[in-house]
MMTF fields as JSON, N, C-alpha, C and O atoms, coordinates in Angstrom:
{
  "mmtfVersion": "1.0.0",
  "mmtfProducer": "UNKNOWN",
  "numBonds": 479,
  "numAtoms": 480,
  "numGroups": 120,
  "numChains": 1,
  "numModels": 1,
  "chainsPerModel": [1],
  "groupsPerChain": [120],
  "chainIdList": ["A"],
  "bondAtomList": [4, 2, 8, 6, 12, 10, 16, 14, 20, 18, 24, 22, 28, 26, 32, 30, 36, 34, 40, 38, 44, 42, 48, 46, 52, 50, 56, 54, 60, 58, 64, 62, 68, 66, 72, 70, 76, 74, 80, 78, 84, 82, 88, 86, 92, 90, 96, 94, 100, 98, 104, 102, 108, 106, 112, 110, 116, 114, 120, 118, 124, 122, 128, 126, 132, 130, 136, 134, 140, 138, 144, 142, 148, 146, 152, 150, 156, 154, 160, 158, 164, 162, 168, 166, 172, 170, 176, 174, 180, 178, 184, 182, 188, 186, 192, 190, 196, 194, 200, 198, 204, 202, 208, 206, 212, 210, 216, 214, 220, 218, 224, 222, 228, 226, 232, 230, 236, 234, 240, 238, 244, 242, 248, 246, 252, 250, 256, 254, 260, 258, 264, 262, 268, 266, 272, 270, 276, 274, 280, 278, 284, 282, 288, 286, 292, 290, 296, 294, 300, 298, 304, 302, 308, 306, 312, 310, 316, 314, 320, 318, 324, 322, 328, 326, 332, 330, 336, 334, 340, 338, 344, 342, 348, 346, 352, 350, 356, 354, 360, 358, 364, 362, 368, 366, 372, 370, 376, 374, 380, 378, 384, 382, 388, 386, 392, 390, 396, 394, 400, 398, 404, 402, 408, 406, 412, 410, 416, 414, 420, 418, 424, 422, 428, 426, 432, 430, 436, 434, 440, 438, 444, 442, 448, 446, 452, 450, 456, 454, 460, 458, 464, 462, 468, 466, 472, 470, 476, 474],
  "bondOrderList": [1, 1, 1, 1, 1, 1, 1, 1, 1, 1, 1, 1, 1, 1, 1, 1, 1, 1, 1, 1, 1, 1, 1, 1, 1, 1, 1, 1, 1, 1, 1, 1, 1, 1, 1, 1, 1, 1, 1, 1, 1, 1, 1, 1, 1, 1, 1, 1, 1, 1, 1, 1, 1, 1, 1, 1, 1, 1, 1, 1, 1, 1, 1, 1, 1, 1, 1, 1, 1, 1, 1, 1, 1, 1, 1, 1, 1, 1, 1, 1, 1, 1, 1, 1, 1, 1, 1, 1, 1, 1, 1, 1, 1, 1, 1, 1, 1, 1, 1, 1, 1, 1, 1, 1, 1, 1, 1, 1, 1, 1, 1, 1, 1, 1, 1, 1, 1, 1, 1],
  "groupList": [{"groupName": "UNK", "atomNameList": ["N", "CA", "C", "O"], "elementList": ["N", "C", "C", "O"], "formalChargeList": [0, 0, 0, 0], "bondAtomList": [1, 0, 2, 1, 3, 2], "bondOrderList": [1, 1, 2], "singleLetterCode": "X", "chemCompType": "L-PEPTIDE LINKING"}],
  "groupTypeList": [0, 0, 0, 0, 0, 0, 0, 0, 0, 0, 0, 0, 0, 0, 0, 0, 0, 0, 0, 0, 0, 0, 0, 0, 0, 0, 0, 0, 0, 0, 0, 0, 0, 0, 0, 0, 0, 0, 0, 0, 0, 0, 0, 0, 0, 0, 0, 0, 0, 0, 0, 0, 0, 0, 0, 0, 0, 0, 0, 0, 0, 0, 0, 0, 0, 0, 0, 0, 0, 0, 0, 0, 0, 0, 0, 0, 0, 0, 0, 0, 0, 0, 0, 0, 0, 0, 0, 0, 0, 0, 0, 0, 0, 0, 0, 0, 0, 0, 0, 0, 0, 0, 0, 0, 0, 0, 0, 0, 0, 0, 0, 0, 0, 0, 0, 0, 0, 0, 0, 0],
  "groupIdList": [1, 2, 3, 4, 5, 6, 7, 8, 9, 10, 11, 12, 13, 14, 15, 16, 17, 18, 19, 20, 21, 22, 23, 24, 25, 26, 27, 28, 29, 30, 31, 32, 33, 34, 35, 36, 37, 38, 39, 40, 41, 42, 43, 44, 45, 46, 47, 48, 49, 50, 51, 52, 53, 54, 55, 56, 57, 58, 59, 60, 61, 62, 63, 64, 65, 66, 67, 68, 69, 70, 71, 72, 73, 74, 75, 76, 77, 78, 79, 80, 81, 82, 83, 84, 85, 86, 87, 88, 89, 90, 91, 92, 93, 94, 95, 96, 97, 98, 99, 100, 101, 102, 103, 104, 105, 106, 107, 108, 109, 110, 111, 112, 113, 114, 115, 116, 117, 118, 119, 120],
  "secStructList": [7, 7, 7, 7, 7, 7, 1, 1, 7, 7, 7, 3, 3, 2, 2, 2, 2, 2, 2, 2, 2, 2, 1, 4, 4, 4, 6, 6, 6, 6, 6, 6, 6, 6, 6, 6, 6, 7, 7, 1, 2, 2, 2, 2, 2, 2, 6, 7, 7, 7, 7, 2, 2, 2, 2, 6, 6, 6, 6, 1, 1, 7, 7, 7, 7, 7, 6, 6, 7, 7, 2, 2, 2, 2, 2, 2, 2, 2, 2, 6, 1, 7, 1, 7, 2, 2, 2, 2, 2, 2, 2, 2, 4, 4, 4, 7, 7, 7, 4, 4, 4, 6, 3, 3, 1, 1, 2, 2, 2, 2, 2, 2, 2, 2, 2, 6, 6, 6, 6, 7],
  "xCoordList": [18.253, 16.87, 16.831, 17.646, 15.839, 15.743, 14.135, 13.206, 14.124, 12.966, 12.673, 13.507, 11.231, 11.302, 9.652, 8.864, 9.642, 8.751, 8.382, 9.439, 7.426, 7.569, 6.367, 5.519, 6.282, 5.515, 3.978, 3.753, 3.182, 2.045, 2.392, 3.33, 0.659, 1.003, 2.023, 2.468, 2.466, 3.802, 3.233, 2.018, 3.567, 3.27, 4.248, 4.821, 4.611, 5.857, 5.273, 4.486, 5.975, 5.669, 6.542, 7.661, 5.942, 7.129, 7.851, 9.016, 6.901, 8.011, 8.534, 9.412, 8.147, 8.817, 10.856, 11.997, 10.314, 11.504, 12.476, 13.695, 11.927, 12.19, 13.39, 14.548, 12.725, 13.438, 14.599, 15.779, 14.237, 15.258, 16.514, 17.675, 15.952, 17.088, 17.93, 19.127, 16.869, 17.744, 18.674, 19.398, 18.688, 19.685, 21.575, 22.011, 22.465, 23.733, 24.199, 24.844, 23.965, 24.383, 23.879, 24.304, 23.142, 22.849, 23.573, 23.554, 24.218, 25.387, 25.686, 25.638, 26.027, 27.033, 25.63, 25.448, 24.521, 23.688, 22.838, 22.443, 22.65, 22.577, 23.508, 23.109, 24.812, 25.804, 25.682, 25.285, 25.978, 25.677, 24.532, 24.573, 23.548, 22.067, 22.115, 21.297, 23.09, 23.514, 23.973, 23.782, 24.785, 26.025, 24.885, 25.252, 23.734, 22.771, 21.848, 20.8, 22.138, 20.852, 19.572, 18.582, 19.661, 18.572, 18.683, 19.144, 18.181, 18.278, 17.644, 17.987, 16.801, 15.746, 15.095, 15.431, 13.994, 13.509, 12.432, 12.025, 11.646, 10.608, 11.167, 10.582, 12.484, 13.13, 13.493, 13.317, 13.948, 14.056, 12.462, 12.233, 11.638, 10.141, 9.296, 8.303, 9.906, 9.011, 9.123, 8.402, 10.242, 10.81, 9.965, 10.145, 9.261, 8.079, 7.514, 6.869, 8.005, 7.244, 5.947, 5.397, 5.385, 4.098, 4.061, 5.159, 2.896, 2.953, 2.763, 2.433, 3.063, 2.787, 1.094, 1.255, -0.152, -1.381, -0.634, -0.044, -0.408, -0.023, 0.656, 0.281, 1.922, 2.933, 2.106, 2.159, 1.434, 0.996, 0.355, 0.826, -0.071, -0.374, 1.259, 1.663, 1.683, 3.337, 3.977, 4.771, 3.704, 4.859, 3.797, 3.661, 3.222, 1.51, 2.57, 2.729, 3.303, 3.541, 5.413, 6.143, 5.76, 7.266, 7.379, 6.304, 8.452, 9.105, 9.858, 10.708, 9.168, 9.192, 10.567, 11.075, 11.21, 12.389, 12.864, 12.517, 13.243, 13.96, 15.299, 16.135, 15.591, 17.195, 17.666, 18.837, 16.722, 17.353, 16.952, 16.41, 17.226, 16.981, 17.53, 16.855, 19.149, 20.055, 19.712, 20.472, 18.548, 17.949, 18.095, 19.216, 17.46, 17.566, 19.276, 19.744, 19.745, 21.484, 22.168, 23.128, 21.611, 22.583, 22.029, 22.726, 20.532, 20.113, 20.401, 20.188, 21.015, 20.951, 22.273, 22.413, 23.74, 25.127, 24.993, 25.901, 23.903, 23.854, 23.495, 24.162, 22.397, 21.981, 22.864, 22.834, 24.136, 24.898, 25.5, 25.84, 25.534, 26.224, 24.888, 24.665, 24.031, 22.51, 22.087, 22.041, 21.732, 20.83, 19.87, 19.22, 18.93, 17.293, 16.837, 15.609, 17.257, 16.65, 15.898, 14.988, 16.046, 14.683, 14.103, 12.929, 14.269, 13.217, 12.409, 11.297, 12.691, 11.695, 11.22, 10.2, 11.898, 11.597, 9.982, 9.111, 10.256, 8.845, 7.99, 7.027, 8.111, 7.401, 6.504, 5.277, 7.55, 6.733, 5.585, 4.385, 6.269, 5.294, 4.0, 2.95, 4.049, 2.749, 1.566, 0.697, 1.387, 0.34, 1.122, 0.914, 1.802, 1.664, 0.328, -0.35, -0.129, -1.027, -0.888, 0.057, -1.232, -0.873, -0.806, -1.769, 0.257, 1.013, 0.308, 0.684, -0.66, -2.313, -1.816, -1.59, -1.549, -1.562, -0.559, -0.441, 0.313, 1.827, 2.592, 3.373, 2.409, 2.326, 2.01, 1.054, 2.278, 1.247, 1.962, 2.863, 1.665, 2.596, 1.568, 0.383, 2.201, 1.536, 1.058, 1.915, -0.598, -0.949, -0.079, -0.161, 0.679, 1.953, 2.887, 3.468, 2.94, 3.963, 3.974, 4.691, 2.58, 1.744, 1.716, 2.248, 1.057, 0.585, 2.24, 2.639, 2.992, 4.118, 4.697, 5.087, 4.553, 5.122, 4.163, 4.384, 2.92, 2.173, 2.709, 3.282, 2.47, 2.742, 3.939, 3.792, 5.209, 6.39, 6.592, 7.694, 5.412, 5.389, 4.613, 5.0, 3.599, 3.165, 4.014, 3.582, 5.077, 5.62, 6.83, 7.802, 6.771, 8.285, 7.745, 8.532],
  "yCoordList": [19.289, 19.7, 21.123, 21.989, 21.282, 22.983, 23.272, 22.464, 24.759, 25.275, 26.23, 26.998, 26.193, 27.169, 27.603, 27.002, 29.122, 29.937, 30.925, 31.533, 31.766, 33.046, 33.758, 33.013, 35.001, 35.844, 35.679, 36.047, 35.002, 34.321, 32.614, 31.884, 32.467, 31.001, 30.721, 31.466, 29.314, 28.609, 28.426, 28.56, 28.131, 27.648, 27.585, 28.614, 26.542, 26.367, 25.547, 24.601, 26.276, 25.94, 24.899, 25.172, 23.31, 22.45, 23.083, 23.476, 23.162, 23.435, 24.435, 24.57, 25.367, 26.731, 26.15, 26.564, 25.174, 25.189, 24.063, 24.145, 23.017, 22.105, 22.766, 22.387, 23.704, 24.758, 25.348, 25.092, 26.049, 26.837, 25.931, 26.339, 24.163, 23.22, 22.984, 23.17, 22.521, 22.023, 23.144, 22.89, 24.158, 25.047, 25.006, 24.878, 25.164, 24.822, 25.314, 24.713, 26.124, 27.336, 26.49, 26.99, 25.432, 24.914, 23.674, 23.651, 22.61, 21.858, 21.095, 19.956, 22.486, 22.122, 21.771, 20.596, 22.325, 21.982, 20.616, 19.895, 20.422, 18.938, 17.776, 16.633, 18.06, 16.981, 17.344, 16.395, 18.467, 17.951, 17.635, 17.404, 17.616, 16.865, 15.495, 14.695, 15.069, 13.628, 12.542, 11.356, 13.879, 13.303, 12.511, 11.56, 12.884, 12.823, 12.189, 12.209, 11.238, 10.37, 10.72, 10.013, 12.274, 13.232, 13.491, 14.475, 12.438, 12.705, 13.121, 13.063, 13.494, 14.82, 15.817, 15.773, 16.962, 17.635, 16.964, 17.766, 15.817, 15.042, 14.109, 13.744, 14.019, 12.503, 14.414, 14.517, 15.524, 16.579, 17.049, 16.986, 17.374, 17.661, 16.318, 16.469, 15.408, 14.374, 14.104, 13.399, 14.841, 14.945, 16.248, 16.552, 16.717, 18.039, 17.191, 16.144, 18.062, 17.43, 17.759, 16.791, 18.75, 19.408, 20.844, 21.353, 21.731, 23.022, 23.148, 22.27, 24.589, 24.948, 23.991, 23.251, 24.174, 23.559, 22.323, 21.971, 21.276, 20.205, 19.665, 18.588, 20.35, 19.95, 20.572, 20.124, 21.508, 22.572, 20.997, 21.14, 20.213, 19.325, 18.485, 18.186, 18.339, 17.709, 18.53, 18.127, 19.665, 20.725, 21.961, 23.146, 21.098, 21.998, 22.228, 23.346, 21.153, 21.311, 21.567, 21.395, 21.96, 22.497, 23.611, 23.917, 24.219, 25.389, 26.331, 26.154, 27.368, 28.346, 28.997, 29.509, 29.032, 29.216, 31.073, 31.951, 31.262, 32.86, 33.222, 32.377, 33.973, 34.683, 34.902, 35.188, 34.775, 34.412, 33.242, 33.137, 32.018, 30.793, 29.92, 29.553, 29.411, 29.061, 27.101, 26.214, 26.963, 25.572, 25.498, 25.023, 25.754, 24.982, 25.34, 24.754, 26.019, 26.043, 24.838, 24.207, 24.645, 23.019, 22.186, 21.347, 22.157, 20.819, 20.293, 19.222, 21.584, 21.573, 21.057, 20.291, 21.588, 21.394, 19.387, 18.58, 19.079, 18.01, 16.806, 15.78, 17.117, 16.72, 16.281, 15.052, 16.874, 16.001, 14.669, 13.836, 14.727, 13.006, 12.417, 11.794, 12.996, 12.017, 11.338, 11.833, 9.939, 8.974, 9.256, 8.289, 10.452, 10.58, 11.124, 11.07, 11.517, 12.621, 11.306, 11.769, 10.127, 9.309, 9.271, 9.581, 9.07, 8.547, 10.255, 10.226, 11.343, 12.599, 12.736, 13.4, 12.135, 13.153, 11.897, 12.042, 10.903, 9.885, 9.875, 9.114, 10.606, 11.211, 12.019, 11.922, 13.261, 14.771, 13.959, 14.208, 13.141, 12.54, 12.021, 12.026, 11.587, 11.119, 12.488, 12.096, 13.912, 14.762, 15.328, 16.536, 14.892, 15.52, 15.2, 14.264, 16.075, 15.94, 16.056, 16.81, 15.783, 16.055, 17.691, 18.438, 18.049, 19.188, 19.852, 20.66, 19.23, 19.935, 21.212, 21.738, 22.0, 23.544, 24.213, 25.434, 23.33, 23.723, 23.866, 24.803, 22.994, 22.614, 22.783, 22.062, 23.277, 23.208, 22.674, 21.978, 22.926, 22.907, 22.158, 22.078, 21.55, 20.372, 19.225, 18.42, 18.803, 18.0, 16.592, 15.863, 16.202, 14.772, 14.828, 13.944, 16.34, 16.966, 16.64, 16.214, 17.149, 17.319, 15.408, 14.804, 14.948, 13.518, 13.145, 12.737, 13.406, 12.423, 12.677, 11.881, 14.091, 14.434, 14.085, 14.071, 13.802, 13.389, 11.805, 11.272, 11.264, 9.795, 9.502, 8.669, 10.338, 10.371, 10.995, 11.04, 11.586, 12.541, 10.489, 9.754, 10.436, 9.349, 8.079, 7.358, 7.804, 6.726, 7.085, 6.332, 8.319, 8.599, 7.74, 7.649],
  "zCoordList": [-15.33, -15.389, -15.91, -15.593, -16.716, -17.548, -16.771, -16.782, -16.065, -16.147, -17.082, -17.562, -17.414, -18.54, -17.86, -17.129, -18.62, -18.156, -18.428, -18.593, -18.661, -19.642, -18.768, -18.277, -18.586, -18.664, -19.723, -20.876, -18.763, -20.056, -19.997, -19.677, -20.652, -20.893, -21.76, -22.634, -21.401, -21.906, -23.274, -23.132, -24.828, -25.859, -26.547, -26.904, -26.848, -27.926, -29.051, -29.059, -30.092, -31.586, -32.069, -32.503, -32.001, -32.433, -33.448, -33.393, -34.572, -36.231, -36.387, -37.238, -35.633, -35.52, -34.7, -34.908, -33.9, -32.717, -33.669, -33.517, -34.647, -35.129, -36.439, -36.616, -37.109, -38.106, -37.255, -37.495, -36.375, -35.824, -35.234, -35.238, -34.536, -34.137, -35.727, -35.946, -36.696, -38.007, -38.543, -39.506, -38.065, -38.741, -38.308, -37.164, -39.649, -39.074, -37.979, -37.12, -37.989, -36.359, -34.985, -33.943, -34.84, -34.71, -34.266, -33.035, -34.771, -35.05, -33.555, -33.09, -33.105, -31.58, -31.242, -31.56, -30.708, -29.751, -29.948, -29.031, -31.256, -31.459, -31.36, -31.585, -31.009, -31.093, -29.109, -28.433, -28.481, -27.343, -26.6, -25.391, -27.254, -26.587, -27.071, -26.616, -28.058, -28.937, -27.603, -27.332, -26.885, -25.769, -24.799, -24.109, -24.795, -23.493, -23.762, -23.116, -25.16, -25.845, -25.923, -25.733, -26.321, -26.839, -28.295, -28.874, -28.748, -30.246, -31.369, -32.55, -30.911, -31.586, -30.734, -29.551, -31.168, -30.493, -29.887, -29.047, -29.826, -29.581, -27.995, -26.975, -28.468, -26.989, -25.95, -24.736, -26.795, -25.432, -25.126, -23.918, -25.692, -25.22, -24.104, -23.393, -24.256, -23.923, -22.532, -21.826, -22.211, -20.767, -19.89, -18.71, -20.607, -19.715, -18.816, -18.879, -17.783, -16.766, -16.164, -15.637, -16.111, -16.205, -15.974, -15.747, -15.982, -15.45, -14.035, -13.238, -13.792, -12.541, -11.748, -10.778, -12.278, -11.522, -11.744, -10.722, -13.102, -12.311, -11.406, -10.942, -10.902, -9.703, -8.517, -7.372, -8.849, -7.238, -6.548, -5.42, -6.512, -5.442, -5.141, -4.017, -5.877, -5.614, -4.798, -3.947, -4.977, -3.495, -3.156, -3.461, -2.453, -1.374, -0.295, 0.195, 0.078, 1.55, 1.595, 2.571, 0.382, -0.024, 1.12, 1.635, 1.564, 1.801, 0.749, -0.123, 1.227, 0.213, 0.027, 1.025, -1.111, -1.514, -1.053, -1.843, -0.425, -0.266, -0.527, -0.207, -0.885, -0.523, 0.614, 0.863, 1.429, 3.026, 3.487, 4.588, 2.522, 3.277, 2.317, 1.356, 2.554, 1.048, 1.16, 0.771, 1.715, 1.703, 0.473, 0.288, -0.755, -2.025, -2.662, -3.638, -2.159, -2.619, -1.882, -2.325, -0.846, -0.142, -0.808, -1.378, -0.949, -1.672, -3.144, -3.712, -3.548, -4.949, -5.262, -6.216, -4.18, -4.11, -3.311, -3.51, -2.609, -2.387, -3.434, -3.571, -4.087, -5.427, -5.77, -5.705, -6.318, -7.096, -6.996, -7.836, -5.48, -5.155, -4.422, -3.384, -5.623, -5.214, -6.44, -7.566, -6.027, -6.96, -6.946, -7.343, -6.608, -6.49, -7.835, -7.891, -8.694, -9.664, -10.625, -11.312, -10.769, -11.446, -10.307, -10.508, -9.259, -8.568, -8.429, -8.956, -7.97, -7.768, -9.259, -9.445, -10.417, -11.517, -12.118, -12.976, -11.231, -11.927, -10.705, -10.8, -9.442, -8.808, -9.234, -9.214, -9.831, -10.334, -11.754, -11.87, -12.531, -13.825, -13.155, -13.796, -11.923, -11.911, -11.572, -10.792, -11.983, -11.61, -13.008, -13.121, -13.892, -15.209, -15.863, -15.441, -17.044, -17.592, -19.368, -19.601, -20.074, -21.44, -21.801, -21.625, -22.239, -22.326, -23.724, -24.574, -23.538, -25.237, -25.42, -26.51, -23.639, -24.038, -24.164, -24.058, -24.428, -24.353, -25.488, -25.649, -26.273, -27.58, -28.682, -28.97, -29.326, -31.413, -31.887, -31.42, -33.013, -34.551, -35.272, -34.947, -36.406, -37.373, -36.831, -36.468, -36.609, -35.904, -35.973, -34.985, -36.985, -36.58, -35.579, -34.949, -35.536, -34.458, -33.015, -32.109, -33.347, -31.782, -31.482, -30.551, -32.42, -31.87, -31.453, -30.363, -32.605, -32.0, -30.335, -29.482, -30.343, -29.038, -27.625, -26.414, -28.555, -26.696, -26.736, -25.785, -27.788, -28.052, -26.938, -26.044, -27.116, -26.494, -25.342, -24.795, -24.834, -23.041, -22.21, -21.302, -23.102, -22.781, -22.383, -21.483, -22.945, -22.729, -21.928, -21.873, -21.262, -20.568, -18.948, -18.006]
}
């Protein structure tokens, strides 16, 4: 799982990100997202799972993560010899919302990528 997050709303520029993937320098990171049957930038975008307002009803009643409370470091070292991550991760999809504001580029861009948030 990747979080991503910025200071400011989120907006990523497909063709901007699409140019910068097609470049050779490039190479390795497309052959290992290949490994993970991520085979363009559209099958890795389509996996957004929503923003912050959409999950805030998914973890209303979470415990709040501290440096003095290494709960999400066990859960996270537990995780691994866990089968749950489809089942929480089509949990979290159901209070996703179309990622309109997340998104630009060339409107084919855009359609293809809701087309493909849609069918995850």
């Amino acid at each position: 799982m990747v979080f991503m997050g910025q200071n400011g709303p989120l907006k990523i520029d497909l063709d901007r990100v699409e140019r910068r993937y097609d470049l050779p320098e490039h190479a390795g990171v497309r052959e290992s997202l290949r490994e993970i049957d991520v085979n363009n930038l559209f099958d890795l975008f389509a996996t957004y799972t929503g923003s912050a307002a959409d999950l805030a009803p998914y973890v209303k009643d979470a415990a709040i993560n501290t440096d003095g409370d290494l709960r999400l470091s066990y859960l996270a070292g537990w995780g691994i010899n866990s089968n749950l991550e489809d089942y929480l991760y089509r949990q979290m999809l159901k209070y996703r919302s179309a990622p309109t504001q997340v998104f630009s580029g060339s409107p084919g861009a855009v359609q293809t990528l809701l087309a493909a948030t849609a069918s995850q």
